[in-house]
GUDOLUM-191827 format. One record per residue (C-alpha): residue in one letter; x, y, z. Coordinates in steps of 0.05 Angstrom, whole numbers, plus 5000, padded with zeros to 4 digits. Each point is the difference from the previous one (the first is absolute). Layout:
% GUDOLUM-191827
   resn     c1     c2     c3
      a      X      Y      Z
...
//
This chain:
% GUDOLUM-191827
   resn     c1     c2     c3
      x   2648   5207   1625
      x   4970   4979   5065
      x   5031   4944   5045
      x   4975   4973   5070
      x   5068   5001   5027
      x   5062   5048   4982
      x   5066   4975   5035
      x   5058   5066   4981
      x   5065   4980   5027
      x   5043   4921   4982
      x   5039   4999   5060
      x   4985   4946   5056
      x   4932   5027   5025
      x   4977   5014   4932
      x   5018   4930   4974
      x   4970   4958   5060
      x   4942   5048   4994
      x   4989   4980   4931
      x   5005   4925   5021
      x   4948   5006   5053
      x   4949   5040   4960
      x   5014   4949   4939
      x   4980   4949   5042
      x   4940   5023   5026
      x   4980   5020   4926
      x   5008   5070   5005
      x   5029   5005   4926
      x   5053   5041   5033
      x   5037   5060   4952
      x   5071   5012   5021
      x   5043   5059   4979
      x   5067   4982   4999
      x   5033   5077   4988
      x   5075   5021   4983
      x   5025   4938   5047
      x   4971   4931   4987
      x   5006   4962   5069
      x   5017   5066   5041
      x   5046   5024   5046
      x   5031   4930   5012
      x   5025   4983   4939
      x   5053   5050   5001
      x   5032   4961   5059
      x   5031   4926   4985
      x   4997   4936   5043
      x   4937   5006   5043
      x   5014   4961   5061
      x   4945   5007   5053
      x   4934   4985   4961
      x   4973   4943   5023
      x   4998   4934   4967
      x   5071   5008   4962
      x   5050   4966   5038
      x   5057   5022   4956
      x   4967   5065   4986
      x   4985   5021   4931
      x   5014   5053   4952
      x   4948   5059   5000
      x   4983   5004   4925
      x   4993   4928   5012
      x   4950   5004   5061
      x   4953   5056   4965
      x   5000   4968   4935
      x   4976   4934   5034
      x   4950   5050   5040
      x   4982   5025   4935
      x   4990   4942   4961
      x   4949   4972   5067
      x   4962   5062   4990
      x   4996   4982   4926
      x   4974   4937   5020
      x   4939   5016   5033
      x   4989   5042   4947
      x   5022   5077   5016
      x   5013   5045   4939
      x   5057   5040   5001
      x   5014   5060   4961
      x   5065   5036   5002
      x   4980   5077   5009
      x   4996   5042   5068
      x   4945   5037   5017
      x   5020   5077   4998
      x   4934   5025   5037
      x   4934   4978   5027
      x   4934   5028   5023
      x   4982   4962   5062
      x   4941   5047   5025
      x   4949   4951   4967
      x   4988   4930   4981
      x   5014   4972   4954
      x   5070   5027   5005
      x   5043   5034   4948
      x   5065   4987   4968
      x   5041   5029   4950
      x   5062   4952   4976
      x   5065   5039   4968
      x   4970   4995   4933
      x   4944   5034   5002
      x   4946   4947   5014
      x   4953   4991   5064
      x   4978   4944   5031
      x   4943   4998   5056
      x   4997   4948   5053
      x   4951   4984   5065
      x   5056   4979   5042
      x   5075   5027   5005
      x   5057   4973   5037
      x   5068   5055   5000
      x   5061   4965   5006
      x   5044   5047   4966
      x   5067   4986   5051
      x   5044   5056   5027
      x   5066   5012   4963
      x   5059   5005   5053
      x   5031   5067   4984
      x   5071   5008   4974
      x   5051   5050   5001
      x   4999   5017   4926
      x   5068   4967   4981
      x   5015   4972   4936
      x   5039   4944   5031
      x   4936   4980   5048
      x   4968   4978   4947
      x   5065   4965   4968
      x   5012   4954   5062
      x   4922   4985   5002
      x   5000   4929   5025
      x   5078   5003   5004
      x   5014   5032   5059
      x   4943   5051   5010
      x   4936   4983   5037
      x   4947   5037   5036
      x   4982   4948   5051
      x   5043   4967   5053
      x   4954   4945   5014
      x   4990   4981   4929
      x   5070   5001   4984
      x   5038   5008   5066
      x   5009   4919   5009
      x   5058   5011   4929
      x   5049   5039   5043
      x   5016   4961   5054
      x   5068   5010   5025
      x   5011   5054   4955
      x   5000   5083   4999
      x   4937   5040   4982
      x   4988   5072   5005
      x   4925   5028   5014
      x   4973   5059   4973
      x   4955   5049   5048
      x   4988   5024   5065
      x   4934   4983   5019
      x   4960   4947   5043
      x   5013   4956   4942
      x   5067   5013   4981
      x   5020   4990   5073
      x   4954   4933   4999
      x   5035   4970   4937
      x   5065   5021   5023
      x   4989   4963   5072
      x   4965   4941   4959
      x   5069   4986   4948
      x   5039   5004   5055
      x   4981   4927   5019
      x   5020   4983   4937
      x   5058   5038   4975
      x   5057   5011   5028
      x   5008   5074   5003
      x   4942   5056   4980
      x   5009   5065   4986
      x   4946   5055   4997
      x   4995   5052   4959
      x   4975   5070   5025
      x   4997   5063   4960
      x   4984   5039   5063
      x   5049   5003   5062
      x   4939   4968   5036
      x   4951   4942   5001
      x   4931   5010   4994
      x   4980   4938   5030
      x   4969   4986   5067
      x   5043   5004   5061
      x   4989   4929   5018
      x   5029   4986   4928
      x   5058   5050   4998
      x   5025   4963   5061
      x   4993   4925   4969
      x   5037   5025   4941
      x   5051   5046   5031
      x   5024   4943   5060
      x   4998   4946   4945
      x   5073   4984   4995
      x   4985   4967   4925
      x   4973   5070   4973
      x   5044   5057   4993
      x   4949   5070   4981
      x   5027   5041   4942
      x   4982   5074   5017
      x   4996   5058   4951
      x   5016   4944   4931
      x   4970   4998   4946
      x   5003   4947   4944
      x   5030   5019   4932
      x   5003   4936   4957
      x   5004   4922   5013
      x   5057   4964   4971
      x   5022   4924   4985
      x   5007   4948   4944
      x   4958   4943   5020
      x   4954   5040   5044
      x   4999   5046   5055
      x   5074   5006   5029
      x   5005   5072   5017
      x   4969   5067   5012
      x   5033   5063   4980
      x   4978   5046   5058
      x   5007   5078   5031
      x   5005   5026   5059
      x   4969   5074   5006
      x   4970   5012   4923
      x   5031   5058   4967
      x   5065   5001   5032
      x   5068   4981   4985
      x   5014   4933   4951
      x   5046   4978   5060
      x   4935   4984   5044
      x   4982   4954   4938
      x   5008   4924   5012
      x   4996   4926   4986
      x   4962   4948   5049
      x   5009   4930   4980
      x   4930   4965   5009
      x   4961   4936   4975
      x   4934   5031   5002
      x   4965   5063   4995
      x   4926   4999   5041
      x   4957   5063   4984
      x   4955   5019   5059
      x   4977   5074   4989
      x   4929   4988   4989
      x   4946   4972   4945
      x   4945   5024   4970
      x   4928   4973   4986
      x   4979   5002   4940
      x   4929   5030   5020
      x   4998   5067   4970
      x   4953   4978   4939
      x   4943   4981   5052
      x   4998   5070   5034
      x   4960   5025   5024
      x   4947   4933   5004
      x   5046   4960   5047
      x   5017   5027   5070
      x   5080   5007   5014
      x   5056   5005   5052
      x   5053   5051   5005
      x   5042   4958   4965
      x   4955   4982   4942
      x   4975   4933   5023
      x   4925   4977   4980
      x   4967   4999   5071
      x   4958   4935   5004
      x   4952   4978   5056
      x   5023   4972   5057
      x   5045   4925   4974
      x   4959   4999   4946
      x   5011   5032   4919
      x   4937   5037   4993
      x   5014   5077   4991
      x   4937   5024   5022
      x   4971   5004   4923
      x   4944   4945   4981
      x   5039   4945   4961
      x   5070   5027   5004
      x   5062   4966   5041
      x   5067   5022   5005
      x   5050   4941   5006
      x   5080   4994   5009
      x   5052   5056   5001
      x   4960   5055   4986
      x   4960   4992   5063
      x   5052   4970   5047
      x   5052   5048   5025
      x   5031   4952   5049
      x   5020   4934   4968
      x   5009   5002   4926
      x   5003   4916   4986
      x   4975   4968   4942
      x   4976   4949   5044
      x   4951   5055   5038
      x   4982   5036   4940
      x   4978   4929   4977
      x   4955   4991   5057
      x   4967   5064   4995
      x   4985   4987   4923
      x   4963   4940   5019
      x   4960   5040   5058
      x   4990   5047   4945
      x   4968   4955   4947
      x   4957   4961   5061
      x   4968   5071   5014
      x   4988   5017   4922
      x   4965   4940   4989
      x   4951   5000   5061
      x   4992   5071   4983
      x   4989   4989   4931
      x   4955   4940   5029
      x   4953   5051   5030
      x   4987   5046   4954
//
């Protein structure tokens, strides 16, 4: 079936872009995918999107961001697209069950899933405890104890960040080192608030209502005596995340990290018709409220593309 406009990804940018390109009559077709409303739903209370004084719940905000899309009349269908052919328009798509769809204008906003250690109890204290962004979630432990995960630019970042919240920070290193820039070592390492875990590694989360400990190790593989418990509020994971832009290889240019490279401040990827919008071409902020913004810039390039042709 062929469409003008294919939207794949319902996070932020794929939601505003389907309210802009609804508007301007595009008869936008969104793929929602495995998550309906993206990355953000799996946090709680969003505080720091405009236009909420309150804040609001993020199944909340997407579903209303849904529903506008709906309104201006963008059809949404719930599969993900597995793999395309991009070397030709009109483009190709094939969903996860086996049908294709063709479009003359494509807009990835697919996200990048923050990546996890791989414990069973990460995925327990989702939304309890857990998170994978200070500044989403940082503002909920004031005056209280986190621990960060990581030893990078951005684990050092975060770290530096909570600490003008909470009121102690621990980071977590598996290495006897930190990988970050100098200039960051030494904001994190003469921060009185952050104390740097070297050579630990986490084992398990524990707590009734949430989050209230970490079982931890010091040196893996060696005595149960260098096992511990460190009592925490909140667990921040800052070892990386993924884009979610393997399916458009090779079509779509990308950084080291696996970023969609776009042109200068703008979402066009370099391929007639196509824009990349939100997480999966941002490796810097990760907000709802930017990947919003670049949806719209998204769907105002489709359409005067799709206006020209």
């Amino acid at each position: 079936m062929h469409h003008k406009l294919i939207i794949i990804g319902s996070g932020p940018a794929g939601y505003t872009a389907a309210i802009y390109a609804g508007r301007a009559n595009l008869a936008p077709t969104l793929l929602e995918g495995m998550q309906p409303g993206g990355q953000l739903t799996i946090t709680t209370l969003v505080e720091n999107y405009p236009g909420f004084s309150e804040g609001i719940d993020a199944n909340e905000l997407m579903d209303q961001m849904r529903q506008q899309a709906e309104n201006f009349g963008c059809t949404f269908l719930p599969n993900e697209c597995v793999r395309c052919d991009l070397s030709q328009r009109p483009y190709h798509l094939w969903l996860d069950d086996e049908s294709e769809l063709t479009c003359d204008a494509l807009v990835i906003a697919t996200g990048a899933a923050a990546k996890y250690l791989g414990l069973d109890d990460e995925k327990k204290y989702q939304g309890q405890g857990v998170s994978a962004c200070a500044t989403c979630d940082g503002f909920f432990y004031r005056k209280k104890t986190v621990a960060v995960v990581g030893g990078g630019d951005t684990a050092c970042e975060e770290a530096n960040y909570l600490s003008t919240l909470a009121s102690k920070v621990y980071l977590i290193v598996r290495k006897n080192h930190l990988r970050a820039s100098q200039i960051m070592q030494d904001r994190v390492l003469n921060n009185p608030k952050i104390e740097v875990l070297f050579e630990t590694n986490t084992l398990g989360l524990f707590g009734e209502q949430g989050v209230e400990g970490a079982h931890l190790v010091h040196r893996m593989g060696e005595a149960d005596e260098h096992r511990y418990d460190l009592a925490i509020d909140g667990f921040f994971l800052a070892i990386g995340h993924k884009p979610n832009s393997e399916r458009f290889l090779p079509w779509v240019q990308i950084d080291e990290l696996g970023y969609i490279k776009t042109e200068g401040n703008s979402p066009r990827t370099g391929l007639p018709g196509v824009y990349a919008a939100g997480d999966v071409a941002d490796p810097h902020y990760r907000q709802a409220v930017i990947a919003a913004a670049s949806g719209a810039k998204a769907a105002m390039e489709a359409e005067k593309y799709l206006n020209s042709i």
